[in-house]
C-alpha positions as a Python dict, from the first residue, in 0.01 Angstrom:
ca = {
    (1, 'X'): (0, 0, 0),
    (2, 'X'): (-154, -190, 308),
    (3, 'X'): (-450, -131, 155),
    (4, 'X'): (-368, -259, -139),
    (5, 'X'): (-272, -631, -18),
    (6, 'X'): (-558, -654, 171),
    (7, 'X'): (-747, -544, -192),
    (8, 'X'): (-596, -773, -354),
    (9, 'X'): (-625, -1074, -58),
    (10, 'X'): (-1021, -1026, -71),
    (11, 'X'): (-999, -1039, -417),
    (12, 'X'): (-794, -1366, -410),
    (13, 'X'): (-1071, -1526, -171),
    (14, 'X'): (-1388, -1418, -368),
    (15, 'X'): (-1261, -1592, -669),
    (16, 'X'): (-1162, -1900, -488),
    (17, 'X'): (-1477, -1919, -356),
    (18, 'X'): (-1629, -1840, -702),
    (19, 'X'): (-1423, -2136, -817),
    (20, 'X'): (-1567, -2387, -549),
    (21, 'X'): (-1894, -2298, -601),
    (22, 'X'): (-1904, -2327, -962),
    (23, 'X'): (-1756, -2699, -902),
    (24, 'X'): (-2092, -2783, -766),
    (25, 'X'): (-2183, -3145, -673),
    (26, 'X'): (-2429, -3250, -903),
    (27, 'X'): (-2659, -3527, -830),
    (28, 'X'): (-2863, -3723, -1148),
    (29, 'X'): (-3198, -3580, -898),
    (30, 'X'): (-3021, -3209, -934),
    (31, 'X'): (-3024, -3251, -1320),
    (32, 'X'): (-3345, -3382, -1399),
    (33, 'X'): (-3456, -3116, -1207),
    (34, 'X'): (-3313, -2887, -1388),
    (35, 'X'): (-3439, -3056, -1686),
    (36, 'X'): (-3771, -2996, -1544),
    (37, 'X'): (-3770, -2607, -1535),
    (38, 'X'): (-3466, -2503, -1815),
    (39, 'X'): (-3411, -2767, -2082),
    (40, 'X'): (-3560, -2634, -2403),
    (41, 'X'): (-3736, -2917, -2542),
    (42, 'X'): (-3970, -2913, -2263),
    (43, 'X'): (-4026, -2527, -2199),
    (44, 'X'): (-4168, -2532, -2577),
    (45, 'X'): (-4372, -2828, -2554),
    (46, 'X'): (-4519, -2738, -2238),
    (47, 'X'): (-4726, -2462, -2467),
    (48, 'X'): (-4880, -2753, -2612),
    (49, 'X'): (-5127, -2842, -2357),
    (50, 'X'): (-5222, -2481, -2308),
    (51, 'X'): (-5274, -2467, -2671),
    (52, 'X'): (-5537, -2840, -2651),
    (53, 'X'): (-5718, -2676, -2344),
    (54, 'X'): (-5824, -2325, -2510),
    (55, 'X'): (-5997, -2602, -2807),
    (56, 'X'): (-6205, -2737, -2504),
    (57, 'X'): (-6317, -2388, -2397),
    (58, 'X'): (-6443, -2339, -2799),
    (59, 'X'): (-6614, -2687, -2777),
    (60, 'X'): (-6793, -2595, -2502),
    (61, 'X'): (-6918, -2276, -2618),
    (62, 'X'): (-7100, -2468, -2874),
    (63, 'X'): (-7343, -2536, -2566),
    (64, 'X'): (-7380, -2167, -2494),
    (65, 'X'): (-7643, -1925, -2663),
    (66, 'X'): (-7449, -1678, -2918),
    (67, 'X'): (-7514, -1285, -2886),
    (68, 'X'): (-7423, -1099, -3176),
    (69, 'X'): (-7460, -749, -3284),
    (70, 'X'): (-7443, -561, -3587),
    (71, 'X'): (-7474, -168, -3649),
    (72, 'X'): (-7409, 114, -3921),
    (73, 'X'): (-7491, 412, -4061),
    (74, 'X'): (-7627, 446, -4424),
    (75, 'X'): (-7567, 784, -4637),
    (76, 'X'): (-7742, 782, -4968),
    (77, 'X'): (-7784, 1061, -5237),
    (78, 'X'): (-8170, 1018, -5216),
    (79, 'X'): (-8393, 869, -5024),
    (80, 'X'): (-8582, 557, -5119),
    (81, 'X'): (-8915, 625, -5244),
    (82, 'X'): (-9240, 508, -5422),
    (83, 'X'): (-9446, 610, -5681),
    (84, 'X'): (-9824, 694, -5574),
    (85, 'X'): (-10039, 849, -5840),
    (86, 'X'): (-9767, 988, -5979),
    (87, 'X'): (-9625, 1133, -5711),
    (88, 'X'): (-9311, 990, -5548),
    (89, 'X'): (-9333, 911, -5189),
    (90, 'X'): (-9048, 903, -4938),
    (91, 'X'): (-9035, 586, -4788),
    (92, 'X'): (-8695, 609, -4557),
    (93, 'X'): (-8448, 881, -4457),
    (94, 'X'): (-8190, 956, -4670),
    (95, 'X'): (-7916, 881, -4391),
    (96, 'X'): (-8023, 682, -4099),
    (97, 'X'): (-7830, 422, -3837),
    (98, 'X'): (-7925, 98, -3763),
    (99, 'X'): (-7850, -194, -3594),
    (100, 'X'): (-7956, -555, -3535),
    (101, 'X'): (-7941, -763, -3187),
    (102, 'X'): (-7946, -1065, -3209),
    (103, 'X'): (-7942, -1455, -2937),
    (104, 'X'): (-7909, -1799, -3118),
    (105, 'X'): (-7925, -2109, -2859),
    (106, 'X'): (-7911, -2445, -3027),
    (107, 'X'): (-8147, -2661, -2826),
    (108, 'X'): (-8068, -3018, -2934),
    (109, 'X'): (-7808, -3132, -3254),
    (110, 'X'): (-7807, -3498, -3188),
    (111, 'X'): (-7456, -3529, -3053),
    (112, 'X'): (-7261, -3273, -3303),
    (113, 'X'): (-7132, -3030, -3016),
    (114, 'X'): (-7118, -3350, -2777),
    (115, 'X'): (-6875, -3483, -3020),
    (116, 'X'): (-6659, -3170, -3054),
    (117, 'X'): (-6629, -3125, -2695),
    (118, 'X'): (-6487, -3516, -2657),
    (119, 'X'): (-6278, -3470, -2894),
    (120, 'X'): (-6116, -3133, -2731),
    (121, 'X'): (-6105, -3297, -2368),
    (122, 'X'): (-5944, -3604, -2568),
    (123, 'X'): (-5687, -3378, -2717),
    (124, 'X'): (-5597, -3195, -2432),
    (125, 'X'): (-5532, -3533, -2251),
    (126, 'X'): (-5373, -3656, -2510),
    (127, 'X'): (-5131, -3335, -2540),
    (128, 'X'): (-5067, -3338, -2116),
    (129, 'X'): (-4941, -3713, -2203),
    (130, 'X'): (-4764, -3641, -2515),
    (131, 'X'): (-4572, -3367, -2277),
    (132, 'X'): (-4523, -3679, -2020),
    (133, 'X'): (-4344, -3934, -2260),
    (134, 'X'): (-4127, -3623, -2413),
    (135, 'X'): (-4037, -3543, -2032),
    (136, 'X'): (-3934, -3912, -2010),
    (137, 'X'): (-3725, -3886, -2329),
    (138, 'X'): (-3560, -3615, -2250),
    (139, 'X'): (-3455, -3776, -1850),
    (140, 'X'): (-3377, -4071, -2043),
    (141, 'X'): (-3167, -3850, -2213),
    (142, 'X'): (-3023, -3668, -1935),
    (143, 'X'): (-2954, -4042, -1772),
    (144, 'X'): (-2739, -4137, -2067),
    (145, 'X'): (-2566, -3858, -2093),
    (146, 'X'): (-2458, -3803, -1683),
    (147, 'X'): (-2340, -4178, -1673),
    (148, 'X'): (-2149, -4124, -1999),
    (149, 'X'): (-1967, -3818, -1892),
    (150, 'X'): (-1903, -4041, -1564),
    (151, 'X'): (-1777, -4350, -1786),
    (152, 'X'): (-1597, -4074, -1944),
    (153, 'X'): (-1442, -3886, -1666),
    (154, 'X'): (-1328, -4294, -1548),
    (155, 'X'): (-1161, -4408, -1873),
    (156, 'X'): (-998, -4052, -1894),
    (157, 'X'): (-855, -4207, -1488),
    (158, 'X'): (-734, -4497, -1653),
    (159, 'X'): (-559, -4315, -1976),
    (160, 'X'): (-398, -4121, -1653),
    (161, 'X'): (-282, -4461, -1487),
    (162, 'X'): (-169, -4565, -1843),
    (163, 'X'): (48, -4305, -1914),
    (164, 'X'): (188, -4267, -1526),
    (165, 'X'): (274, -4635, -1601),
    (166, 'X'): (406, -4616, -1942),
    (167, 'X'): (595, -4340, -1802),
    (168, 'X'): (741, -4556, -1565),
    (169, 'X'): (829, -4836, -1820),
    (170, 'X'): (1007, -4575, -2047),
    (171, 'X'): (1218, -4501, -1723),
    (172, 'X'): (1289, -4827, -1655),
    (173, 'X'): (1372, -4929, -1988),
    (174, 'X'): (1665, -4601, -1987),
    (175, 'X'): (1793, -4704, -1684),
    (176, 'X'): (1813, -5060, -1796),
    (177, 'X'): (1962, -4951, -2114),
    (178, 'X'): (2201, -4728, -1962),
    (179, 'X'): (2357, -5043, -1733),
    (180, 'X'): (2398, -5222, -2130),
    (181, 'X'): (2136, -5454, -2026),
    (182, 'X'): (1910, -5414, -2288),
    (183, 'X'): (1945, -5253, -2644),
    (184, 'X'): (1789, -4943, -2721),
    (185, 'X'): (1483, -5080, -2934),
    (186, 'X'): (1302, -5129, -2578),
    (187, 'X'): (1325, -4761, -2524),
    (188, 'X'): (1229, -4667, -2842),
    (189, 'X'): (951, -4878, -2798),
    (190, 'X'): (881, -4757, -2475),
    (191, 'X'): (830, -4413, -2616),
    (192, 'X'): (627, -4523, -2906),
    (193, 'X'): (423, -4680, -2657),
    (194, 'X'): (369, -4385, -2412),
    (195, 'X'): (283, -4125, -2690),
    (196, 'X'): (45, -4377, -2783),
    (197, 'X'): (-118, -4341, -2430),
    (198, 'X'): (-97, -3959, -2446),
    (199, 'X'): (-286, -3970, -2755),
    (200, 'X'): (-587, -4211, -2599),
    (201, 'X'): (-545, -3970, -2280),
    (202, 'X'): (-637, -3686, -2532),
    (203, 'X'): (-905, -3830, -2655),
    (204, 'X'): (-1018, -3878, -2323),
    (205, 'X'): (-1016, -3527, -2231),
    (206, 'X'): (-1193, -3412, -2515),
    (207, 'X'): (-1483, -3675, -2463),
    (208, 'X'): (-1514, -3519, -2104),
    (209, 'X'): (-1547, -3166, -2227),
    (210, 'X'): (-1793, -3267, -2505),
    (211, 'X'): (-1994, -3495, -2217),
    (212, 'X'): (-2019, -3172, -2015),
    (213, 'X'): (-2142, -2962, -2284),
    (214, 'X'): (-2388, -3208, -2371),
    (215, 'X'): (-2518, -3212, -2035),
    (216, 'X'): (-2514, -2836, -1984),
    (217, 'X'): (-2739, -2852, -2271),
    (218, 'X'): (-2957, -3097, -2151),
    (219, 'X'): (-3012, -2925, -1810),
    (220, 'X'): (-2992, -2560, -1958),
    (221, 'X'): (-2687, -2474, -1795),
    (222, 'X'): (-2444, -2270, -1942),
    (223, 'X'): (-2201, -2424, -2145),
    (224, 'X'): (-1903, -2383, -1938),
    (225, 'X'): (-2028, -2434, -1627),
    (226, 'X'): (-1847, -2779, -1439),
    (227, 'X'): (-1910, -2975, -1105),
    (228, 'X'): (-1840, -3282, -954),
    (229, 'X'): (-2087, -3566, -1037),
    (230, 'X'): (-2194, -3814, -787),
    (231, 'X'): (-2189, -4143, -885),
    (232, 'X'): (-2564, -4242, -812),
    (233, 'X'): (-2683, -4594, -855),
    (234, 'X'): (-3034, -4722, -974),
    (235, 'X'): (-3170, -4995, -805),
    (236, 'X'): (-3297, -5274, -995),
    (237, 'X'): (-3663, -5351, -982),
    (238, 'X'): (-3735, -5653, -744),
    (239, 'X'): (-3997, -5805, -908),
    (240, 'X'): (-4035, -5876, -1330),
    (241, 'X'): (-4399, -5839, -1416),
    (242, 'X'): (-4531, -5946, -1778),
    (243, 'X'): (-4462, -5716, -2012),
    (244, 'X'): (-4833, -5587, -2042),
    (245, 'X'): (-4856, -5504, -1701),
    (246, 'X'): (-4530, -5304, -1684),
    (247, 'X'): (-4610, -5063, -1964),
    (248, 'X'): (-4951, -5051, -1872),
    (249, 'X'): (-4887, -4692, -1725),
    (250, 'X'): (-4617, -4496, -2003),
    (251, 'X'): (-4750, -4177, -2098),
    (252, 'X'): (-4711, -4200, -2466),
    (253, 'X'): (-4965, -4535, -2478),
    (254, 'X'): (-5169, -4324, -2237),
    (255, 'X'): (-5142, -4052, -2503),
    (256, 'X'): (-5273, -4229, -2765),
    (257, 'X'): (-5568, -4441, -2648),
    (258, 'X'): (-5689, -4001, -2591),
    (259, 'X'): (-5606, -4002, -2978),
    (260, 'X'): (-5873, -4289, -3039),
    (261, 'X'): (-6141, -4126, -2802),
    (262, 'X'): (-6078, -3784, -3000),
    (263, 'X'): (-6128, -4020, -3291),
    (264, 'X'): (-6390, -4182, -3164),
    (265, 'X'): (-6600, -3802, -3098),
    (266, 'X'): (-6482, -3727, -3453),
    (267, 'X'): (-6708, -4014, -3572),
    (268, 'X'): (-6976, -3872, -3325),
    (269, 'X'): (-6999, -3531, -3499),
    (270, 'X'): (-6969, -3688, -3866),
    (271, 'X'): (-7276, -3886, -3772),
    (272, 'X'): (-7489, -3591, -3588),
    (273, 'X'): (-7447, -3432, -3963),
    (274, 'X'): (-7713, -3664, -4085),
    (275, 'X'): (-7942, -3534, -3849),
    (276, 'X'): (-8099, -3168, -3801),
    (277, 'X'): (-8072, -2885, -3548),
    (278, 'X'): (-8332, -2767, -3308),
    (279, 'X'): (-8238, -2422, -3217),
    (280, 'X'): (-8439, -2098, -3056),
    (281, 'X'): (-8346, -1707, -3189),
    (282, 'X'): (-8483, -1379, -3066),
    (283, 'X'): (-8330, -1037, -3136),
    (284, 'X'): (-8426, -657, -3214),
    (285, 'X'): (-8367, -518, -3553),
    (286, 'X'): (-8366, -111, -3527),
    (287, 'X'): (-8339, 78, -3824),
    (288, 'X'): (-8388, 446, -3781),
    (289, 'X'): (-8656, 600, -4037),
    (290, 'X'): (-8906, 884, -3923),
    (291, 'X'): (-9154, 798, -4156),
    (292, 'X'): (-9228, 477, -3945),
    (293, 'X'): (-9369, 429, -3625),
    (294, 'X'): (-9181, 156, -3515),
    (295, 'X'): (-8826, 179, -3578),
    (296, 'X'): (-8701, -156, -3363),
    (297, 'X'): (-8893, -515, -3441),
    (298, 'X'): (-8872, -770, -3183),
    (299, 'X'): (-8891, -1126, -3306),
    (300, 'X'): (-8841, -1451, -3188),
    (301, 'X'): (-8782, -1809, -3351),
    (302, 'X'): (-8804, -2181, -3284),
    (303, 'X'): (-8669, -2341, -3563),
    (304, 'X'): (-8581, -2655, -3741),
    (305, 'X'): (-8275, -2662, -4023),
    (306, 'X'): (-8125, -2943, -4195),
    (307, 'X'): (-7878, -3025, -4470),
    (308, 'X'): (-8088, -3187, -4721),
    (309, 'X'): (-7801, -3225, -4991),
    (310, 'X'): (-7425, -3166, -4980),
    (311, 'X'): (-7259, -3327, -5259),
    (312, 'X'): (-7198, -3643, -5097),
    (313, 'X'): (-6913, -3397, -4810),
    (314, 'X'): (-7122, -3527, -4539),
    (315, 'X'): (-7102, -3863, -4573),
    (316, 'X'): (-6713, -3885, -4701),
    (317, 'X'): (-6660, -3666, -4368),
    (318, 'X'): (-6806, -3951, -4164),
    (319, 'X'): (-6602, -4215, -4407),
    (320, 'X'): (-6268, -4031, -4349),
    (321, 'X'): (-6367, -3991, -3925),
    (322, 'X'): (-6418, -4399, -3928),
    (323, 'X'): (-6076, -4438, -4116),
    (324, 'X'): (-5934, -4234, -3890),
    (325, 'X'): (-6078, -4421, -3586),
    (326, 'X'): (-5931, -4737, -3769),
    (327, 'X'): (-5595, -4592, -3810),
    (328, 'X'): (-5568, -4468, -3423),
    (329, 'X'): (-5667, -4802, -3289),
    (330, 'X'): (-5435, -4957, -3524),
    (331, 'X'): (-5159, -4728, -3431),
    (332, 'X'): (-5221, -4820, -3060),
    (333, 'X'): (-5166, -5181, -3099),
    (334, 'X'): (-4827, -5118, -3283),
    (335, 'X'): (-4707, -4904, -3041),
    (336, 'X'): (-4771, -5150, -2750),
    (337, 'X'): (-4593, -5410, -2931),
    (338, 'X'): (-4312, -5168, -2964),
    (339, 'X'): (-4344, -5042, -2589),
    (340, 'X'): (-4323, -5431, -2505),
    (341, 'X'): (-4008, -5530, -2703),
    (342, 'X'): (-3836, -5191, -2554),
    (343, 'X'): (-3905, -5311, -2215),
    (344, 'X'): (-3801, -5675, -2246),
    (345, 'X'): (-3504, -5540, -2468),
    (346, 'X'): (-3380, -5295, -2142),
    (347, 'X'): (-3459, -5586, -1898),
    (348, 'X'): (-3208, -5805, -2073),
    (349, 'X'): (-2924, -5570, -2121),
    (350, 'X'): (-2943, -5467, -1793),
    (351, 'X'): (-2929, -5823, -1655),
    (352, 'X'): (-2597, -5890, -1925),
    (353, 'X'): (-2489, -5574, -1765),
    (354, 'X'): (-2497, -5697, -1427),
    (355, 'X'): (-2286, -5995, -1537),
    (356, 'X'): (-2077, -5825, -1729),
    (357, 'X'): (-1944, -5620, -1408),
    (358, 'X'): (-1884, -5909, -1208),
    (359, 'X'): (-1662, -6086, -1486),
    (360, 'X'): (-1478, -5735, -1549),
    (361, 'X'): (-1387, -5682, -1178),
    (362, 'X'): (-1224, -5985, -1160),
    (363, 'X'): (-1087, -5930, -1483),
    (364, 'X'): (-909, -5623, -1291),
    (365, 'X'): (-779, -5788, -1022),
    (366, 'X'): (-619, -6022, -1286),
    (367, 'X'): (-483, -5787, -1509),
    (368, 'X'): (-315, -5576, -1252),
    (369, 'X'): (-136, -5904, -1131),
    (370, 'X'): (-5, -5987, -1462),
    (371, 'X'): (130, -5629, -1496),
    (372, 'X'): (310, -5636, -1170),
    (373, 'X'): (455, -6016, -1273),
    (374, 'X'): (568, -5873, -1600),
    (375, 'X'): (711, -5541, -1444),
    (376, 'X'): (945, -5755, -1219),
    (377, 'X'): (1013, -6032, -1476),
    (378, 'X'): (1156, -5732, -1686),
    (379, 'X'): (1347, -5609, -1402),
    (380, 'X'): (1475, -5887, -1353),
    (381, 'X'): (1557, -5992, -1758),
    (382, 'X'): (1318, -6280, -1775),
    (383, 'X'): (1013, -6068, -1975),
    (384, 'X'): (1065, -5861, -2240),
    (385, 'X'): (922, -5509, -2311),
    (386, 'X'): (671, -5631, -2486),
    (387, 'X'): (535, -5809, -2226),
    (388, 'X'): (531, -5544, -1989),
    (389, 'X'): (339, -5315, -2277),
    (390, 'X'): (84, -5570, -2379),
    (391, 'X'): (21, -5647, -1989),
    (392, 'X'): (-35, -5284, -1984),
    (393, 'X'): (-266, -5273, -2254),
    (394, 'X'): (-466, -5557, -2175),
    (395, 'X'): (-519, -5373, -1802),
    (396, 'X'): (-637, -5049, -1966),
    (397, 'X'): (-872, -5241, -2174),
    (398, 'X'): (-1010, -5462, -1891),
    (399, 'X'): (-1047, -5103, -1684),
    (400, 'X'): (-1259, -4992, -1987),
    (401, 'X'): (-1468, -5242, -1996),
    (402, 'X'): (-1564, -5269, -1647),
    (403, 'X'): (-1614, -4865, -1676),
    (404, 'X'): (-1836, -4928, -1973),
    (405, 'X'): (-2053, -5232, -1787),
    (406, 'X'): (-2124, -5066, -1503),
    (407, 'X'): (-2248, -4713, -1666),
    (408, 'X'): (-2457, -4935, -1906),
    (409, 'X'): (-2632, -5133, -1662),
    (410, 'X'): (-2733, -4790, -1508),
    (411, 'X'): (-2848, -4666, -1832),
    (412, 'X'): (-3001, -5010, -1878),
    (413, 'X'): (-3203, -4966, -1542),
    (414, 'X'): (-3344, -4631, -1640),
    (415, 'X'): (-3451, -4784, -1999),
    (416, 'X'): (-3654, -4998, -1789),
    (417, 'X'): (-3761, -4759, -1598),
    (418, 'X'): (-3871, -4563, -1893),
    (419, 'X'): (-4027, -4835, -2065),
    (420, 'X'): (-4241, -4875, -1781),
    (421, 'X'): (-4300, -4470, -1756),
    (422, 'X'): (-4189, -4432, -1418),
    (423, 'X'): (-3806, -4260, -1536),
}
């Protein structure tokens, strides 16, 4: 039996400490982080560049010589022969193996393999800062989510102060009641008002729970898993450069000035079409037949070839690659534009932000001295219940707003910081 306790006493301590560790402190550092190596989004997109570097490899073969080789064996009913003086005359073995060797270098092609290979390494950078700006979507992400479970986890405070205090009032109000001070409507309104509060506590709750699972998600942790967040603060950028010198490094404009060089070796190749190839082939062609002396033929070639006529393909390739060039450089100026308004848009919300928290704290300070005035006026029969609820109201609203200002302007600050692609 002594055993036993002490069993059962270990047992009590490993899942208290199970319990603490599981309410980890988590930092907004510890969850991108997290981001980095588990979220989903990013563990299939990172594939991507992978994928854009094996085309480089294939562009660059095209600089290579190309070895191929070819072999079989041949069973026929008869072999082949010809007719001298009437007489038919074996030329080849019935059966018989052979095989062909053979090396094709091309030696100049006016920029066609130049062009393919640009337009891999363009790709390739292009997909490494495609992979960037989706990393800084999904931390932007992560941001607004950890500082909305906070906001959460705040207002779900203040729903706990509401109903503590509503609780109060309804107390208050019996005990008042009870002395035949006032009538009975002010505790029925009293309880109206506090399962009110219970209801916006509820809600509360539930918007922590689905903030957590959200984040878990985010971060790849497992749904259930909890912690304690720490309430991290962005700094504001000292300094406001122009717009076009502050987006000047995001990834996903980075991205797609590589889509107009890739576009831009496109149009390389289509041209290089109109021009021919220079190229140099040896190989050995063995073909197994005992009527010859020589049963393998080395050759070797410098040759010349050209498209003379292709239906016009060549030259609507080349006026689909220049469209394409068109569209890219087009698409690059829009999405600067965009990039621009996003930043000046975050700049400004974050500096309405600011303000906002300033007028909201002292909105606080207020509204909890206009409670605490009402409280005594209707202790002392001067206020009514009404008062004391709407006080109450007005001081969870005030709380909810200063909540709400000061998680925005940290989401505002990393909006910034993402417009500038530094998140």
């Amino acid at each position: 039996m002594k055993y036993l306790v002490w069993l059962l006493a270990a047992w009590g301590i490993i899942l208290s400490c199970a319990g603490w560790v599981k309410a980890e402190m988590l930092t907004l550092e510890n969850c991108l982080q997290l981001a980095r190596e588990h979220n989903p989004v990013l563990q299939q997109a990172a594939l991507r560049p992978q994928q854009a570097e094996a085309e480089i490899q294939r562009a660059r073969s095209g600089y290579l010589p190309r070895l191929d080789l070819e072999g079989g064996y041949t069973v026929q009913p008869e072999a082949q022969a010809v007719s001298i003086l009437n007489r038919a005359v074996p030329m080849q073995d019935a059966n018989y193996a052979h095989a062909t060797l053979k090396a094709h270098q091309t030696l100049y092609d006016f920029g066609r393999t130049g062009g393919r290979l640009s337009q891999a390494r363009a790709g390739y950078e292009a997909a490494q800062k495609d992979f960037a700006a989706l990393r800084q979507d999904v931390f932007l992400q992560i941001v607004i989510a950890y500082y909305r479970l906070l906001e959460s986890q705040r207002l779900l405070q203040a729903a706990d102060q509401e109903v503590d205090q509503m609780q109060e009032h309804l107390e208050r109000a019996r005990a008042l009641y009870e002395q035949g001070v006032v009538t009975r409507n002010d505790v029925l309104q009293a309880k109206v008002q506090l399962a009110s509060s219970r209801q916006l506590r509820l809600r509360r709750a539930n918007e922590v729970n689905n903030g957590w699972l959200e984040l878990n998600y985010l971060t790849g942790r497992e749904p259930g898993d909890e912690g304690v967040l720490q309430e991290a603060q962005l700094i504001m950028m000292g300094s406001e450069p122009p717009a076009a010198q502050a987006i000047a490094g995001r990834p996903d404009l980075e991205a797609q000035q590589q889509r107009v060089n890739a576009a831009a070796g496109q149009v390389r190749q289509s041209k290089a079409e109109y021009f021919p190839e220079l190229y140099v082939q040896g190989g050995v062609d063995y073909l197994e037949n005992s009527h010859y002396e020589e049963q393998a033929v080395f050759a070797a070639t410098v040759g010349l070839k050209i498209n003379l006529f292709s239906g016009g393909a060549t030259a609507a390739a080349h006026r689909k690659a220049m469209a394409s060039l068109t569209q890219e450089r087009r698409a690059l100026d829009a999405l600067t534009r965009q990039a621009e308004l996003e930043y000046r848009n975050a700049r400004n919300d974050s500096q309405v932000a600011k303000q906002r928290i300033a007028v909201t704290e002292e909105a606080i300070r207020q509204g909890e001295e206009n409670l605490r005035i009402n409280q005594l006026r209707y202790q002392e029969q001067v206020g009514t219940a009404t008062d004391v609820i709407d006080a109450q109201t007005l001081l969870t609203q005030v709380r909810s707003e200063y909540f709400q200002a000061l998680f925005e302007y940290q989401v505002a600050l990393a909006r910034v910081r993402k417009a500038t692609g530094s998140l």
